[in-house]
MIDOSE-1310 file (N, C-alpha, C; in nm, 2 decimals, decimal comma, always signed):
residues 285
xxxx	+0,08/-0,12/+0,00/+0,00/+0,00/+0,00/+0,09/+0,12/+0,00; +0,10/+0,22/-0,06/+0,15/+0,38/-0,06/+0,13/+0,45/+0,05; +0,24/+0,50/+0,08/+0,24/+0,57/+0,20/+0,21/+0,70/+0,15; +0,16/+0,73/+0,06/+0,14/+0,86/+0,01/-0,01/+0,85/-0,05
xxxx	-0,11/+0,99/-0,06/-0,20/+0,98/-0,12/-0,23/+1,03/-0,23; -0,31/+0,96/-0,28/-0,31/+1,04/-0,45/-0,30/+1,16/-0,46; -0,24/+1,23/-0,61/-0,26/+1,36/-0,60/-0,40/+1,40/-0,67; -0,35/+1,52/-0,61/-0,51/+1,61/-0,61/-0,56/+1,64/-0,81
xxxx	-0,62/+1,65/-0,81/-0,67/+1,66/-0,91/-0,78/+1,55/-1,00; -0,71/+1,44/-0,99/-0,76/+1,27/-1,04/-0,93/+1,29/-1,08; -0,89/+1,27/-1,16/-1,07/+1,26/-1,23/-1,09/+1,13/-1,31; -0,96/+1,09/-1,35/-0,97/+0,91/-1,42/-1,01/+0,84/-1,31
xxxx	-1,07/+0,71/-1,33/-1,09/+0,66/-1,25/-1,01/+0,50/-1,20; -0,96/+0,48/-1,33/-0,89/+0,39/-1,40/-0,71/+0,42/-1,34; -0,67/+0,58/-1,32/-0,55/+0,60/-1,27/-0,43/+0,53/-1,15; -0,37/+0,48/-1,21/-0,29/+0,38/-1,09/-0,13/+0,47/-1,12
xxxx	-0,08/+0,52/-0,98/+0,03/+0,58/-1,04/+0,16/+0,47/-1,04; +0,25/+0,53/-1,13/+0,39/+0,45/-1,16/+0,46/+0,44/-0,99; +0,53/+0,38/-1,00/+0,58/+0,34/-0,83/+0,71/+0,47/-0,82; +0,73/+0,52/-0,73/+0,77/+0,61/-0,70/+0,72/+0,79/-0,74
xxxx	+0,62/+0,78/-0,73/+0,50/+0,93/-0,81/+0,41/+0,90/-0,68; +0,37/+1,03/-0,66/+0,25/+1,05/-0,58/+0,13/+0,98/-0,60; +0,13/+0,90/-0,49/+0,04/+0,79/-0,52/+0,08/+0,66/-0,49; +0,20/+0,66/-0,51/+0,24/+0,55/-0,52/+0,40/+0,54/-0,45
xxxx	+0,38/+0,60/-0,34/+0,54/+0,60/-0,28/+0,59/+0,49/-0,15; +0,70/+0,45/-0,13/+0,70/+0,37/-0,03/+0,73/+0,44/+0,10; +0,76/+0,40/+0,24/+0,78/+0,46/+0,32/+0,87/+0,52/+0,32; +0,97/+0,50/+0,28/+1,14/+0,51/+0,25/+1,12/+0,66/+0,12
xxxx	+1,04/+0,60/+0,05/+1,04/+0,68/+0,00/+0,95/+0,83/-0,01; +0,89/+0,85/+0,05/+0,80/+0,93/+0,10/+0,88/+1,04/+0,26; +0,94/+0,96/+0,31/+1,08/+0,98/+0,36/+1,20/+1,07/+0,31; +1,21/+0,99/+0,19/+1,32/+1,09/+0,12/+1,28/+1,23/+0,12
xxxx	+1,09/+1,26/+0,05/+1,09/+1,34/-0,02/+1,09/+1,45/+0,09; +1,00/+1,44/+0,26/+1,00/+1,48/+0,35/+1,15/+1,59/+0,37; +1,28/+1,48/+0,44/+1,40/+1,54/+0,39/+1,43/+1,66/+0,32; +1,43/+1,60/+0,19/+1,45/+1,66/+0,09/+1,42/+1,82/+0,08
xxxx	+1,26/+1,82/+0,11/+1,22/+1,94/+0,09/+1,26/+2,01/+0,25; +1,28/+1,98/+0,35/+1,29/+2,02/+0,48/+1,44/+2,12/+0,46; +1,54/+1,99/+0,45/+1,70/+2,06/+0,41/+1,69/+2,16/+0,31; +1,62/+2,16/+0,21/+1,62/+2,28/+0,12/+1,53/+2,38/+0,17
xxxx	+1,45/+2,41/+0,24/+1,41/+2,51/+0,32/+1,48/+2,55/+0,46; +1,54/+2,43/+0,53/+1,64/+2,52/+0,61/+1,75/+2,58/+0,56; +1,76/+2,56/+0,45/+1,92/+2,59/+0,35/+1,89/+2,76/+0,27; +1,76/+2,76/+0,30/+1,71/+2,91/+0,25/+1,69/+2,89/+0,12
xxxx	+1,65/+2,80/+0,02/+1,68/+2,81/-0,13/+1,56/+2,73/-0,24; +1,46/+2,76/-0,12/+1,34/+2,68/-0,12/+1,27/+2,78/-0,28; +1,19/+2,72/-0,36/+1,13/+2,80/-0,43/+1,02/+2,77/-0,45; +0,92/+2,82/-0,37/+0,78/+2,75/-0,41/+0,67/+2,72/-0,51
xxxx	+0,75/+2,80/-0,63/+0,66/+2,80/-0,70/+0,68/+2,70/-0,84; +0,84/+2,59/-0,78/+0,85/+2,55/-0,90/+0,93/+2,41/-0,84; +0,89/+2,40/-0,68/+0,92/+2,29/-0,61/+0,84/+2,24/-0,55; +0,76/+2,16/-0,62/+0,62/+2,11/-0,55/+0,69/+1,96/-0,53
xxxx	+0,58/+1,89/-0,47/+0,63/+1,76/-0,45/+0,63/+1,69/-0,53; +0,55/+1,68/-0,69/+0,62/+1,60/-0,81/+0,74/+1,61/-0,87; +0,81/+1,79/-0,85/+0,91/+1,84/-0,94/+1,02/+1,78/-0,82; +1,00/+1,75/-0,63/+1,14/+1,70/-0,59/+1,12/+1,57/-0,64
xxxx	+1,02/+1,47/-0,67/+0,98/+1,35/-0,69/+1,10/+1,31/-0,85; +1,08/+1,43/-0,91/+1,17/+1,39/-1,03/+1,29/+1,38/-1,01; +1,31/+1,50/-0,94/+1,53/+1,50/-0,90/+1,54/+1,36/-0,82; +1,45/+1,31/-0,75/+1,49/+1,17/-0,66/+1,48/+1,06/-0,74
xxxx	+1,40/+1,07/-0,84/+1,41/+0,95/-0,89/+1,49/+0,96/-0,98; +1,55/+1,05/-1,03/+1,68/+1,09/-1,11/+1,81/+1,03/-1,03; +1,79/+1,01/-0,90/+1,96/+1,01/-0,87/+1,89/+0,87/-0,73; +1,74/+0,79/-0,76/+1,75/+0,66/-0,69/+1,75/+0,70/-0,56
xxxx	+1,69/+0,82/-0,53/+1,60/+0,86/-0,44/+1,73/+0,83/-0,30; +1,85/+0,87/-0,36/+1,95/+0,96/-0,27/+1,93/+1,08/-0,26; +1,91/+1,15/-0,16/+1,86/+1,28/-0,11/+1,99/+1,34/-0,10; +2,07/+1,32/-0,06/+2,25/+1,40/-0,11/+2,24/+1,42/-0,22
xxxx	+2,22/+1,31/-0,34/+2,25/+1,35/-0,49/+2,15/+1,42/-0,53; +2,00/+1,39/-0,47/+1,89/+1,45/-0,57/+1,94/+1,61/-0,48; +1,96/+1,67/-0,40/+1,97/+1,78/-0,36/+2,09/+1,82/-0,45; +2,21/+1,77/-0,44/+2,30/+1,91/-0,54/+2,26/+1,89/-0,66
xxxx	+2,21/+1,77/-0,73/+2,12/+1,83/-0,87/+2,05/+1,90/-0,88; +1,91/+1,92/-0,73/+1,86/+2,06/-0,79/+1,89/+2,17/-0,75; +2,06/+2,16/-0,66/+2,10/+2,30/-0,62/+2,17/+2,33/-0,75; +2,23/+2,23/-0,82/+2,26/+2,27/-0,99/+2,19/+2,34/-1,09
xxxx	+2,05/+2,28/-1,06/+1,98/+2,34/-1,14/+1,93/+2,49/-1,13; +1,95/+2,51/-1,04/+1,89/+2,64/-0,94/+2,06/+2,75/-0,98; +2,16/+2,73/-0,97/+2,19/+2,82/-1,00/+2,24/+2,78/-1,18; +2,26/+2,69/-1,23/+2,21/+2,72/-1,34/+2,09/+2,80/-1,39
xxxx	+2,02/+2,76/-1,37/+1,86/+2,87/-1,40/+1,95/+3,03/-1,39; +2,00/+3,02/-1,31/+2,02/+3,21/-1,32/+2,18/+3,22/-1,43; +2,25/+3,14/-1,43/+2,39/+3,17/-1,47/+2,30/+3,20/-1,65; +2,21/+3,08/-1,70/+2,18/+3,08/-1,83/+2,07/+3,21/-1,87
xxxx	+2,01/+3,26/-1,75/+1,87/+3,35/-1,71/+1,79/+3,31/-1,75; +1,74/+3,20/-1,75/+1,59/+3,10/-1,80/+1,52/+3,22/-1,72; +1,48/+3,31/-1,61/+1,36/+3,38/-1,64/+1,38/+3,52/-1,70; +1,50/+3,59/-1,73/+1,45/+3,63/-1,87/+1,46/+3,60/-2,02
xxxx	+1,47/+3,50/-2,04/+1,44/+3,42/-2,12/+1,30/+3,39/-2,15; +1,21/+3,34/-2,03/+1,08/+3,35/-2,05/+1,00/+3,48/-2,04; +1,06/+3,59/-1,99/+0,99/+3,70/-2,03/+1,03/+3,76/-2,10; +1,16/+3,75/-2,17/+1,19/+3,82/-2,29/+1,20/+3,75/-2,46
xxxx	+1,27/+3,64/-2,42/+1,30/+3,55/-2,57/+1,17/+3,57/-2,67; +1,21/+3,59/-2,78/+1,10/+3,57/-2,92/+1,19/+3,53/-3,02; +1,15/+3,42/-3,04/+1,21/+3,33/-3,13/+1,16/+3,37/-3,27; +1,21/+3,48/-3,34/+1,15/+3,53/-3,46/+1,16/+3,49/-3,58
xxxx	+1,31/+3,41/-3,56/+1,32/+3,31/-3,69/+1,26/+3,20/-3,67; +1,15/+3,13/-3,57/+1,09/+3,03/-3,63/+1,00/+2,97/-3,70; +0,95/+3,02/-3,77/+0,95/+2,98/-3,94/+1,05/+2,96/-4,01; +1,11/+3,05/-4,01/+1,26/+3,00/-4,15/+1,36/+2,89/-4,07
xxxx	+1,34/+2,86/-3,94/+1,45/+2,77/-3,89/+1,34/+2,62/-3,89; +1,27/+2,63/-3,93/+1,17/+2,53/-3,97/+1,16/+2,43/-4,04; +1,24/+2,54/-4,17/+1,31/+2,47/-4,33/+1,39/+2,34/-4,28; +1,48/+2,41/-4,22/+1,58/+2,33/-4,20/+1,61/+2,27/-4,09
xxxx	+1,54/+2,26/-3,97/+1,55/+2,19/-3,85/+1,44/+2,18/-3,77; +1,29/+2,12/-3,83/+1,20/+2,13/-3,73/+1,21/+2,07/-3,60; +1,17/+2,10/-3,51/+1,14/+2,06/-3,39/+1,00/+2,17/-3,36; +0,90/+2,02/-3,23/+0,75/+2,10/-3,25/+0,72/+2,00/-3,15
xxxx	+0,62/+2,04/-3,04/+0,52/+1,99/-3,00/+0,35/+1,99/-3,10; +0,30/+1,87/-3,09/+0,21/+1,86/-3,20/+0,08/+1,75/-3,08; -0,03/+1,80/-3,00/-0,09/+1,68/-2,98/-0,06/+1,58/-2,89; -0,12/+1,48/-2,82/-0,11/+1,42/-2,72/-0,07/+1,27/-2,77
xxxx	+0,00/+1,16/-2,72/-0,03/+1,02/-2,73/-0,17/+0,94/-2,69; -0,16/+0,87/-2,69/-0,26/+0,78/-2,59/-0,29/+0,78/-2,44; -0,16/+0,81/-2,41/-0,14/+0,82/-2,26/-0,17/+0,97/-2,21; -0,18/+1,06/-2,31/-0,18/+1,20/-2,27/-0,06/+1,24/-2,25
xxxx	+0,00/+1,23/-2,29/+0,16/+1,28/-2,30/+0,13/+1,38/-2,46; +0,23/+1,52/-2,44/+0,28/+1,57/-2,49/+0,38/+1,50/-2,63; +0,34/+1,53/-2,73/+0,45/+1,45/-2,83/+0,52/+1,54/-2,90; +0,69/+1,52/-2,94/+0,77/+1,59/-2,94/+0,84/+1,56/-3,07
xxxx	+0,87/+1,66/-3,18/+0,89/+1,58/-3,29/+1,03/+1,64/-3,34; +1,12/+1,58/-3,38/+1,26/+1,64/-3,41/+1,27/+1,56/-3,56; +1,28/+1,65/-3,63/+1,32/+1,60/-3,81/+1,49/+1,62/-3,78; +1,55/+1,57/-3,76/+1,74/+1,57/-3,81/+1,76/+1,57/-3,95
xxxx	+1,69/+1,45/-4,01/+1,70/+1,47/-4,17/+1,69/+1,55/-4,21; +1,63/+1,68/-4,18/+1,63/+1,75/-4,30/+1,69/+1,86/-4,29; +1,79/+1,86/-4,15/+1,88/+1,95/-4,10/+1,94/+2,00/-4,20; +1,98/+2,12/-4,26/+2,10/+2,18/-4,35/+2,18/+2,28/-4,24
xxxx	+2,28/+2,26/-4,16/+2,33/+2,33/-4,12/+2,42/+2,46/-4,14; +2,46/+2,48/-4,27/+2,51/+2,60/-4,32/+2,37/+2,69/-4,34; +2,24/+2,67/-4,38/+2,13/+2,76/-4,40/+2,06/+2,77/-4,26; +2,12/+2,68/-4,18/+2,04/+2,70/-4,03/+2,08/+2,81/-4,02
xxxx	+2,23/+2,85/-3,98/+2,30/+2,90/-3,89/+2,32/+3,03/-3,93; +2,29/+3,04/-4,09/+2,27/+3,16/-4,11/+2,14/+3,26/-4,12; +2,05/+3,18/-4,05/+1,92/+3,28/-3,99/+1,89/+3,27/-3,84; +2,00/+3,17/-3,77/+2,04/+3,19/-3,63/+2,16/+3,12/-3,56
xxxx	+2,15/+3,12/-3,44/+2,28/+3,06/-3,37/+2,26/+2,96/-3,28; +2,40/+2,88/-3,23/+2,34/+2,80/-3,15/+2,32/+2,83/-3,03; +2,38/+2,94/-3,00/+2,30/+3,01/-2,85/+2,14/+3,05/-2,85; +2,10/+3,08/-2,96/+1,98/+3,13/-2,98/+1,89/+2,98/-3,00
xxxx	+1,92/+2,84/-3,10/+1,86/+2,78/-3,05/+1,88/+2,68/-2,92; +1,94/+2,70/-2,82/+1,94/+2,68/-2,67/+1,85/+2,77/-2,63; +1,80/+2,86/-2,63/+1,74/+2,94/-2,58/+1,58/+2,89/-2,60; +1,58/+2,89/-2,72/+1,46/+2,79/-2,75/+1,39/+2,67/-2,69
xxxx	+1,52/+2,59/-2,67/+1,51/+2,46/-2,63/+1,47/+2,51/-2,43; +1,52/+2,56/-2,45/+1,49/+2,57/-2,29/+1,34/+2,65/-2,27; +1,38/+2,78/-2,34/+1,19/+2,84/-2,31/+1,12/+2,73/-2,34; +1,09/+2,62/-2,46/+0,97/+2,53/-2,49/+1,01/+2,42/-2,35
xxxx	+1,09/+2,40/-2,33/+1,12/+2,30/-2,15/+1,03/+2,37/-2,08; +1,08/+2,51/-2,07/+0,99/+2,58/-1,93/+0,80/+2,62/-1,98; +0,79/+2,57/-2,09/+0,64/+2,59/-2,13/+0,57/+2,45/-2,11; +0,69/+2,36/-2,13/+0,64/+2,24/-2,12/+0,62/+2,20/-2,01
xxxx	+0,69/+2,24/-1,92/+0,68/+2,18/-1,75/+0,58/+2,30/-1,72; +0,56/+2,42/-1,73/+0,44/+2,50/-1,66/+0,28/+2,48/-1,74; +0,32/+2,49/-1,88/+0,19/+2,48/-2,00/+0,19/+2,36/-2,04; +0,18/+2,30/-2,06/+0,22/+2,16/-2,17/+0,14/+2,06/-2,08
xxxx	+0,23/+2,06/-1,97/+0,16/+1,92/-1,90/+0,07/+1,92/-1,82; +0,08/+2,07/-1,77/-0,10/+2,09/-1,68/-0,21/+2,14/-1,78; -0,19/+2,16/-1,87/-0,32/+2,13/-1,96/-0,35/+2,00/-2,01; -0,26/+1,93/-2,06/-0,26/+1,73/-2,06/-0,35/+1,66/-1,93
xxxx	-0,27/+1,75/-1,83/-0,31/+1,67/-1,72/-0,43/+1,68/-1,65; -0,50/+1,78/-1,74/-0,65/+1,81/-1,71/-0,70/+1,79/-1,79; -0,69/+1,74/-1,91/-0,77/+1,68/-2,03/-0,80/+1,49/-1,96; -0,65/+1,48/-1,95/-0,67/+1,33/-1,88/-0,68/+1,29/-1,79
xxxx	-0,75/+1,37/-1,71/-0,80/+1,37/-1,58/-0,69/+1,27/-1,47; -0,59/+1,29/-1,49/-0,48/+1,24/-1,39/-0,35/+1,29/-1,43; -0,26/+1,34/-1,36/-0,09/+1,38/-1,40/+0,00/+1,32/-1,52; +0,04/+1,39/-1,59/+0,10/+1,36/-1,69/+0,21/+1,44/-1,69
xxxx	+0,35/+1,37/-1,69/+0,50/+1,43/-1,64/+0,57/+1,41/-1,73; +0,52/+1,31/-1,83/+0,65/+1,32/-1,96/+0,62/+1,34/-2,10; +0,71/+1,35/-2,17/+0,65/+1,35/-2,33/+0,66/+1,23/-2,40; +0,65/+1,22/-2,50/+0,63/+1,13/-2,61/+0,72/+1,15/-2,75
xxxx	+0,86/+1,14/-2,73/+0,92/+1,19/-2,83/+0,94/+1,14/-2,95; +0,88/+1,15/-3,08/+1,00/+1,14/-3,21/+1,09/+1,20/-3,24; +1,18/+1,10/-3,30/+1,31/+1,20/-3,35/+1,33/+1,09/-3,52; +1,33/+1,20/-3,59/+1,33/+1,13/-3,77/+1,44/+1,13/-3,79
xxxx	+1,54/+1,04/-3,81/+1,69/+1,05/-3,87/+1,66/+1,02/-3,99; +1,56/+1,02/-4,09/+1,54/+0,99/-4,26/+1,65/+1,08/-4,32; +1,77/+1,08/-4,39/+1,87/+1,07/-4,44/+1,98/+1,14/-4,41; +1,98/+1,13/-4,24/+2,09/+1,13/-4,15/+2,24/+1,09/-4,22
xxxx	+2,32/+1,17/-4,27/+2,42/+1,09/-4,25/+2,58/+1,11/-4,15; +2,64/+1,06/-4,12/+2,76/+1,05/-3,99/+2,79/+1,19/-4,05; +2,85/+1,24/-4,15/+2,90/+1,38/-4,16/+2,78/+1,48/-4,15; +2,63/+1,48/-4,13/+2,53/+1,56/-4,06/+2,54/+1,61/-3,95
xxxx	+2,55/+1,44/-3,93/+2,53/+1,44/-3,79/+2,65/+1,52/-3,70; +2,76/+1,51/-3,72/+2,88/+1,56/-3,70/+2,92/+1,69/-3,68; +2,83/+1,78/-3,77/+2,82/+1,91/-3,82/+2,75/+1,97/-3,67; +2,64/+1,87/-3,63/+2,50/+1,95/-3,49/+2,56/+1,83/-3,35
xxxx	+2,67/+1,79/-3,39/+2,67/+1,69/-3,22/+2,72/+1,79/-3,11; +2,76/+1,92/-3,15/+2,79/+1,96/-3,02/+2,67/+2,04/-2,97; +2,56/+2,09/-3,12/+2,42/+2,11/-3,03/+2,36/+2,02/-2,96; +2,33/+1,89/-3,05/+2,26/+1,77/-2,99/+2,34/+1,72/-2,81
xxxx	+2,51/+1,76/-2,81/+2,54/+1,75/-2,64/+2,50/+1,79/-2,56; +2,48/+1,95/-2,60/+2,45/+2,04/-2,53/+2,28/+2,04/-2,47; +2,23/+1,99/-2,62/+2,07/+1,97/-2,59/+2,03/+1,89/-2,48; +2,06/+1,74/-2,49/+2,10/+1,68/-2,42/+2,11/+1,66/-2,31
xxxx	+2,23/+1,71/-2,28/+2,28/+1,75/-2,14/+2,18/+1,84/-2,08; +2,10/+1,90/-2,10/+2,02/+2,01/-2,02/+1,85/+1,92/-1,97; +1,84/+1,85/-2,08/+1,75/+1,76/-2,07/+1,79/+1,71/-1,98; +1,91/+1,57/-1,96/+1,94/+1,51/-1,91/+1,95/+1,58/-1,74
xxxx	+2,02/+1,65/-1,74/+2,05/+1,75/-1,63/+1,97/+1,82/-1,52; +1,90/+1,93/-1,62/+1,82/+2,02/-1,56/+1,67/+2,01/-1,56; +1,60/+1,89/-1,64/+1,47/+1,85/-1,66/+1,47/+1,70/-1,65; +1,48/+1,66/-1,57/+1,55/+1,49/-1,51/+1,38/+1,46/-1,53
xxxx	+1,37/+1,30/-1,57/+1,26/+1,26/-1,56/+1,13/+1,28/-1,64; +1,14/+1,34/-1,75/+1,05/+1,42/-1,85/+0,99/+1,28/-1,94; +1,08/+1,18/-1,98/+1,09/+1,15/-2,13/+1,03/+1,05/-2,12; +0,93/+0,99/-2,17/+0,80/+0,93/-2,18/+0,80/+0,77/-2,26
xxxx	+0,83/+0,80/-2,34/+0,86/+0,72/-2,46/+0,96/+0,79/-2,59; +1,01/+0,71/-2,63/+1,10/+0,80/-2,76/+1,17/+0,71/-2,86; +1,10/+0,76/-2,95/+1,08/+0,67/-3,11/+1,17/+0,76/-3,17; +1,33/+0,63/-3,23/+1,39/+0,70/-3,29/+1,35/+0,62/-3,45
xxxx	+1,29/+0,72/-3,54/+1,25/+0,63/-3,69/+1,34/+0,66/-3,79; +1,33/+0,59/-3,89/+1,40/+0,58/-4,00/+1,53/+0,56/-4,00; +1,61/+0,48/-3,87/+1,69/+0,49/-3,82/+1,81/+0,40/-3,88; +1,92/+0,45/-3,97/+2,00/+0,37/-4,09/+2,04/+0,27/-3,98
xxxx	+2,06/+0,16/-4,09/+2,16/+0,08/-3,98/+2,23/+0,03/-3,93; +2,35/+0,15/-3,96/+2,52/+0,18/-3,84/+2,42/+0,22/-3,72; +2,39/+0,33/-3,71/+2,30/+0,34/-3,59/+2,21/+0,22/-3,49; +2,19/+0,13/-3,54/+2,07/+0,04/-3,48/+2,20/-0,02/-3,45
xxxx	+2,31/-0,06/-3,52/+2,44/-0,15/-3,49/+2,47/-0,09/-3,41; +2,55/+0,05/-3,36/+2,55/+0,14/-3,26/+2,52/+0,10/-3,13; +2,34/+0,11/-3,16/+2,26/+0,12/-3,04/+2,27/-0,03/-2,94; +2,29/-0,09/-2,98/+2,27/-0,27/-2,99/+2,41/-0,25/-2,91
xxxx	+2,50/-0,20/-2,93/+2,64/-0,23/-2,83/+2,61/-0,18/-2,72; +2,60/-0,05/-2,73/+2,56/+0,07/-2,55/+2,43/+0,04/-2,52; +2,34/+0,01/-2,56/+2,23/-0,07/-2,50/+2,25/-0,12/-2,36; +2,40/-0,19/-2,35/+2,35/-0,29/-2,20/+2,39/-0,25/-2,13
xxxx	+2,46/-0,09/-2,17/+2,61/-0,05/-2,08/+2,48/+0,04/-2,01; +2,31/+0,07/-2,05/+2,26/+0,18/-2,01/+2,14/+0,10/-1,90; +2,08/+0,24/-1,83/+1,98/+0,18/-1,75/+1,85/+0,10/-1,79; +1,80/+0,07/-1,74/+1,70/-0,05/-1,76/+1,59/+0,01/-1,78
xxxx	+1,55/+0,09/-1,68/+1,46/+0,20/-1,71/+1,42/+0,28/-1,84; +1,57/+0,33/-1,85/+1,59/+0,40/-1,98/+1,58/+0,34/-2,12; +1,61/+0,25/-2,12/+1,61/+0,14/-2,26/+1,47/+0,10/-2,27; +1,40/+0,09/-2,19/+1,26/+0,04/-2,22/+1,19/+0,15/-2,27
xxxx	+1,26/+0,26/-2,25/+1,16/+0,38/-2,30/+1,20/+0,40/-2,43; +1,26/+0,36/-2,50/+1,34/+0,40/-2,62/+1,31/+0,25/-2,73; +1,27/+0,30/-2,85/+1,28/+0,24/-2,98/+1,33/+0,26/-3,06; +1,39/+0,17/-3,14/+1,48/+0,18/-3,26/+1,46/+0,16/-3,35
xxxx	+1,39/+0,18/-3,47/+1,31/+0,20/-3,57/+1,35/+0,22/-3,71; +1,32/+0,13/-3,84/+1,36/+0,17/-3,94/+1,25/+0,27/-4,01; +1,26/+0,18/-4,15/+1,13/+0,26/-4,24/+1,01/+0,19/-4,18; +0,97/+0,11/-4,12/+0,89/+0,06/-4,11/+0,83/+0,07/-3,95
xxxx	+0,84/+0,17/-3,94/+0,80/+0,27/-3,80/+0,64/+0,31/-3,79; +0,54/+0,30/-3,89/+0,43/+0,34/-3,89/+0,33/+0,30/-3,78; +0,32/+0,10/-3,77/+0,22/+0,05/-3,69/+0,28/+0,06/-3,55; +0,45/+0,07/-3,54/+0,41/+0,14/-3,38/+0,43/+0,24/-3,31
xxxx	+0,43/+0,36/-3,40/+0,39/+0,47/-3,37/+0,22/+0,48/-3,34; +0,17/+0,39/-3,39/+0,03/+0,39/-3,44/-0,01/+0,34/-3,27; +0,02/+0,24/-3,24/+0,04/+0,21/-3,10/-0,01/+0,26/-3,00; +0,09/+0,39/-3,03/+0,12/+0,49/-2,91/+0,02/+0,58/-2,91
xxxx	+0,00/+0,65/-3,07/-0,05/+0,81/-3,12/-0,12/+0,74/-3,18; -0,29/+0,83/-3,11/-0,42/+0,83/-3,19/-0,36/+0,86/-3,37; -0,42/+0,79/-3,46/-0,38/+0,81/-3,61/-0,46/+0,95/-3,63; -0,50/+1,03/-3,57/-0,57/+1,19/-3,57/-0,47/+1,30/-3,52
xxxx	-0,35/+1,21/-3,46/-0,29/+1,30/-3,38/-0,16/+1,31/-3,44; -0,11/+1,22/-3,51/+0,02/+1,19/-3,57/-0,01/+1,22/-3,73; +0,12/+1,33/-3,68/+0,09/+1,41/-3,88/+0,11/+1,32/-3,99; +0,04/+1,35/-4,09/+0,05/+1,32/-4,21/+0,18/+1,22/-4,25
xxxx	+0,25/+1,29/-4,21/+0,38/+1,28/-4,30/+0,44/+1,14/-4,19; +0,42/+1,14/-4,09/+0,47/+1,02/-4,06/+0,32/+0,89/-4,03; +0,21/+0,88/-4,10/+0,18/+0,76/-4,16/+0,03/+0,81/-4,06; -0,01/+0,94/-4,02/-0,14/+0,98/-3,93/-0,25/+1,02/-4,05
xxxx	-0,27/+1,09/-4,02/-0,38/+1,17/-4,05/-0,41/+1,30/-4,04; -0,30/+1,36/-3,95/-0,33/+1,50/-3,94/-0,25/+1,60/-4,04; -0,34/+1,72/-4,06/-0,29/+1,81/-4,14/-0,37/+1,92/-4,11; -0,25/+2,01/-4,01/-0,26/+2,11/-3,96/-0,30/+2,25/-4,03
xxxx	-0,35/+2,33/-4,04/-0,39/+2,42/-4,13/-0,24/+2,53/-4,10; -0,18/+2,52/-4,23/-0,04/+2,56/-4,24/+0,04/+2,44/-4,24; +0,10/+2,41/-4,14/+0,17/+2,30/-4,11/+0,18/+2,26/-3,98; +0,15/+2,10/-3,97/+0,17/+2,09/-3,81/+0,32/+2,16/-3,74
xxxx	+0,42/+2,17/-3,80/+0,52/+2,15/-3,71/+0,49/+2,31/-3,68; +0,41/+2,39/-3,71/+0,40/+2,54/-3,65/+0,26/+2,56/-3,61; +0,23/+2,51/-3,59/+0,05/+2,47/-3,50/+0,08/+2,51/-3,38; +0,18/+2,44/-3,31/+0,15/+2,45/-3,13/+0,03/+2,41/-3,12
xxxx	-0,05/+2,29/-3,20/-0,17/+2,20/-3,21/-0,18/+2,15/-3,03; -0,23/+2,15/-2,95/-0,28/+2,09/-2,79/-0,35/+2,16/-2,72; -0,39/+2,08/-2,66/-0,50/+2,16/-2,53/-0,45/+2,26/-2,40; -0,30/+2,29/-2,46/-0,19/+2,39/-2,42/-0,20/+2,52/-2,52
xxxx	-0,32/+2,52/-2,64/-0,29/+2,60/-2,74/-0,43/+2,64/-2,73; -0,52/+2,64/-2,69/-0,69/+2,60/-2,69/-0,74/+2,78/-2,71; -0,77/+2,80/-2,83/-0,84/+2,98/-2,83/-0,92/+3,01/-2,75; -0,94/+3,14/-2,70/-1,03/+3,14/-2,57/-1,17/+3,21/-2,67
x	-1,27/+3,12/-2,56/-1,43/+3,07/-2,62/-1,43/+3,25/-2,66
């Protein structure tokens, strides 16, 4: 039985939480989170408005619900946030090239999965990185990637998570490698580190599912070695996908919600990957 009670909001009725999530904590662990948030309020560095008990819930289960390690990750993250200025970033950033950085590198939230998750779509293929970079930079798309994080953790998932009448904390990622090649790829790996790394780092615990498609296969050879060197957790979330990616994507995403172009049905008026299509996007009546 959980030593914790469900959280507030639950309107499914069907909702059973994942083990370690509110709802579903053990003594020990419910323990940690106690701790956790205690030391960071006697430590003065408490932030209420962006340390609730799901967001310590992530840094613990990020670091196996060591309260030493989940604490200086999110004392990392915390003065990170200011060294990078993630809040003016959110009150100032306008990403004005994105349309034209679209051509050549979409990335987009588009619509929910099955599960109510947020889906996340990254084209690499059709990366051209000499026409990227000359209608922006890679500081400028960091900047990006982080404001759509911080829209995603404030906007993204509590509108999901009221559609689906129970908490929804991660996304649902695609990523298209359709005619990726090793010198492409080579040209964006120090964005893709950096990207990465901040995901990995500063947003612990987000990533839901993640379909990598059209995936050549040096890559799948690749993946099949580091596979066992990785967590267990982690690998189950992750697929490795050729051309033949359609029925289980289909799986996951309502065929209404998964664009055109990768084997759905939808076609956004303009184009999905510039919709901001979700119930994070909803016109007011």
């Amino acid at each position: 039985m959980s030593a914790s009670p469900m959280p507030e909001g639950v309107t499914d009725p069907d909702f059973k939480p994942q083990p370690g999530r509110l709802g579903n904590l053990t003594q020990a662990q419910l323990a940690a989170l106690d701790t956790l948030k205690t030391q960071v309020k006697q430590e003065g560095w408490f932030v209420d408005e962006r340390m609730d008990d799901a967001t310590l819930l992530r840094f613990l289960r990020a670091r196996k619900f060591d309260v030493g390690l989940a604490k200086t990750m999110l004392h990392d993250f915390e003065n990170w946030r200011k060294e990078f200025g993630v809040d003016e970033i959110m009150k100032n950033f306008d990403f004005t090239e994105k349309e034209a950085v679209n051509q050549y590198y979409p990335q987009y939230y588009h619509k929910q999965d099955k599960d109510g998750r947020p889906i996340y779509i990254e084209r690499l293929g059709l990366l051209d990185i000499k026409k990227l970079y000359a209608i922006t930079t890679q500081e400028r798309q960091l900047q990006r990637l982080v404001y759509e994080y911080e829209r995603f953790i404030n906007e993204r998932l509590p509108a999901c998570s009221k559609v689906a009448g129970h908490p929804v904390e991660t996304s649902c990622t695609i990523m298209d490698l359709q005619n990726v090649s090793l010198g492409s790829f080579y040209q964006v790996k120090d964005y893709v580190s950096k990207a990465s790394s901040i995901g990995q780092d500063r947003y612990p615990e987000t990533m839901g599912k993640f379909y990598i498609i059209n995936a050549p296969w040096a890559f799948s050879a690749v993946w099949s070695l580091i596979k066992p060197w990785l967590d267990a957790v982690t690998v189950a979330k992750i697929s490795i996908l050729g051309s033949g990616y359609k029925s289980t994507l289909l799986e996951q995403i309502p065929v209404e919600n998964l664009p055109k172009e990768f084997g759905g049905t939808c076609e956004c008026q303009g184009t999905c990957s510039l919709s901001d299509a979700g119930p994070w996007n909803v016109p007011a009546a």
